[in-house]
C-alpha positions as CSV (number, residue, x, y, z in Angstrom):
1,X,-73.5,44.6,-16.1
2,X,-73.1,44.3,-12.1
3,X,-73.2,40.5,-12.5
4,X,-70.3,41.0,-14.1
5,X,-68.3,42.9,-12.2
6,X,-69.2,40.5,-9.5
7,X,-67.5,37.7,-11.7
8,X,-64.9,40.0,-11.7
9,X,-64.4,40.1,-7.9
10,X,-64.4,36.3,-7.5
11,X,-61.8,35.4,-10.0
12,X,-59.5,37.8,-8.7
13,X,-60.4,36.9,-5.0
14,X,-60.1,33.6,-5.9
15,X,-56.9,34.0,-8.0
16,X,-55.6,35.8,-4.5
17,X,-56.4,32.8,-2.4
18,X,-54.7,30.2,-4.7
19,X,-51.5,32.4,-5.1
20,X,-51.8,32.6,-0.7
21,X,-51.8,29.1,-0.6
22,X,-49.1,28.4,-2.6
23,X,-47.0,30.9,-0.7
24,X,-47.6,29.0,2.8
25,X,-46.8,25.7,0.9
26,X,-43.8,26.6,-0.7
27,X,-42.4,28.8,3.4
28,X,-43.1,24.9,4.8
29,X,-41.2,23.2,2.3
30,X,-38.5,25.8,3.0
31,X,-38.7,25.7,6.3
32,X,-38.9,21.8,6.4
33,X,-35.7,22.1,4.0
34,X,-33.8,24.2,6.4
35,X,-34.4,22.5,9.5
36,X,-33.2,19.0,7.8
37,X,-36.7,17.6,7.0
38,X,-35.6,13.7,7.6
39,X,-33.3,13.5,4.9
40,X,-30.5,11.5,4.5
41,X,-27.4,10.7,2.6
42,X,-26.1,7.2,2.4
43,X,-22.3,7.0,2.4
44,X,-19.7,4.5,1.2
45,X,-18.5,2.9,4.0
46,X,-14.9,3.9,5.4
47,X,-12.0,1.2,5.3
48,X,-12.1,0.7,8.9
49,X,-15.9,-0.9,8.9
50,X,-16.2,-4.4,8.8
51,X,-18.1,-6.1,5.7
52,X,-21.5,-6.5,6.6
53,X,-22.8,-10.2,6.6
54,X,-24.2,-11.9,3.3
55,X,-21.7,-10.1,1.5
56,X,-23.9,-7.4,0.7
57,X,-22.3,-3.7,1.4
58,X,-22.8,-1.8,4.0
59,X,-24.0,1.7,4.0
60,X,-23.8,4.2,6.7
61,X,-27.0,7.1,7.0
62,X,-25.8,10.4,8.4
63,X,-28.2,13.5,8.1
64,X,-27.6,15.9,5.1
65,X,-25.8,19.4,5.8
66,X,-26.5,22.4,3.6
67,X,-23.2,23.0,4.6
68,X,-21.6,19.5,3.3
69,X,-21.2,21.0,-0.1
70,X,-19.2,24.5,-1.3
71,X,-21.0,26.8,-3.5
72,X,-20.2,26.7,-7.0
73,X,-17.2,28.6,-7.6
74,X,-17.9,31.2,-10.8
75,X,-14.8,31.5,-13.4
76,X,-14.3,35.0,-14.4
């Protein structure tokens, strides 16, 4: 019987580490998230830039905001 109450402490040690881990992933991701991470929007270009050569359209990268969108607006 102690064998299994020793099986008993690993999986829920074990079960302890993984949900750890995930916790740390998902505060990087956040933070990562908050402080911008590296991404970018691609806008339509305004009417005063010229037409980029080849005739293809030009785009123009500016970093996201969190702040470049209003929240959702509930109806009551």
């Amino acid at each position: 019987m102690n064998g299994y109450v020793e099986a008993g402490y690993v999986v829920g040690l074990g079960t302890l580490a993984g949900y750890a881990a995930s916790l740390v992933a998902r505060e990087r991701s956040a933070r990562r998230r908050l402080a911008g991470g590296g991404v970018r929007q691609v806008a339509a270009p305004s009417a005063s830039e010229s037409p980029a050569p080849g005739g293809e359209p030009s785009t123009v990268e500016r970093p996201a905001s969190p702040a470049a969108a209003p929240p959702p607006r509930h109806r009551r």
